[in-house]
N, C-alpha and C positions, 0 to 999 in steps of 0.2 A: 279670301285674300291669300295669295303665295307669296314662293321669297322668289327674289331676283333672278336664280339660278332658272325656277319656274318660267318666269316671265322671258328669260334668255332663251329656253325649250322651244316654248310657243313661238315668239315672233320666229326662230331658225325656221319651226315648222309650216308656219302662215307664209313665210317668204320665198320657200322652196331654195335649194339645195347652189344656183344660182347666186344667193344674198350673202353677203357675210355681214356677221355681227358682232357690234362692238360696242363696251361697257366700256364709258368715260375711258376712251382711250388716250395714253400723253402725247405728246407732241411731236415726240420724234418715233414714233410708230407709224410705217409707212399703208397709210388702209388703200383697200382695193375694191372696184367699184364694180358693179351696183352694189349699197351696204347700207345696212340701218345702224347708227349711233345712239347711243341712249344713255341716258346719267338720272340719278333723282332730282328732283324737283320739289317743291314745298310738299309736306304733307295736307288733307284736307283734315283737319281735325275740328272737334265740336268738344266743350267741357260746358259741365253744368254742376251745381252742389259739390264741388271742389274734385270732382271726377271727371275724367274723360269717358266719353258715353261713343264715339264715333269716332274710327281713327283708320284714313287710307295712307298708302305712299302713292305718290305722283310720280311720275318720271314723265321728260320728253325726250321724244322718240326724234332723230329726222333720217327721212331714206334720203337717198343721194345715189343718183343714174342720173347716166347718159340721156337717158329714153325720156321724151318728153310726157308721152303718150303712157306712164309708169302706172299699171293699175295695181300696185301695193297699198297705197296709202285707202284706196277706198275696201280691201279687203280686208286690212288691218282694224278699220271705223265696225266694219261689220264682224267682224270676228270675234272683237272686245266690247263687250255692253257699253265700259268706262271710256272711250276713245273719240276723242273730237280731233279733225285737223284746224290747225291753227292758222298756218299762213305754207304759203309757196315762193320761193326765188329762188336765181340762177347765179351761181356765182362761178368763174373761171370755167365755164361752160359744163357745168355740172349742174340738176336741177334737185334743188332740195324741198324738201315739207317736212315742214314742222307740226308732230302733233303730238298732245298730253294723253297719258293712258293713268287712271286709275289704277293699283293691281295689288 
């Protein structure tokens, strides 16, 4: 398991030099596309006999391109052991996917 800074490294590296990436960026940050977004999400955690035994951080990820045809999302699935896509949609003619990474 790494820290965020980690996981910030990788996706830059997996998306090539093309992607820019952003941590839970605010609102009035203007991002630029093609780009992956990313924030935490629940952790997966397990406790048993008043101990936590099993303890991930979640984050979801979503790329956002132009490019319909966008082979990030399936490079990312295979890249990271923990990474499922979740869903796909187009919003103001940008095409997003949504997927959870373990990390």
């Amino acid at each position: 398991m790494g820290t965020r800074l980690e996981l910030q490294e990788e996706l830059a590296a997996v998306a090539g030099s093309s992607f820019r990436v952003y941590y839970q960026p605010p609102h009035n940050v203007e991002m630029k596309y093609p780009c992956i977004v990313y924030e935490r999400d629940r952790p997966y955690s397990r406790s048993a006999d008043n101990a936590t035994y099993a303890f991930m951080r979640q984050y979801q990820l979503t790329v956002i391109t132009r490019d319909a045809d966008c082979d990030l999302p399936e490079r990312l699935v295979k890249h990271f052991p923990l990474c499922r896509e979740e869903r796909t949609f187009v919003s103001d003619n940008l095409y997003h996917t949504i997927l959870n990474i373990y990390f």
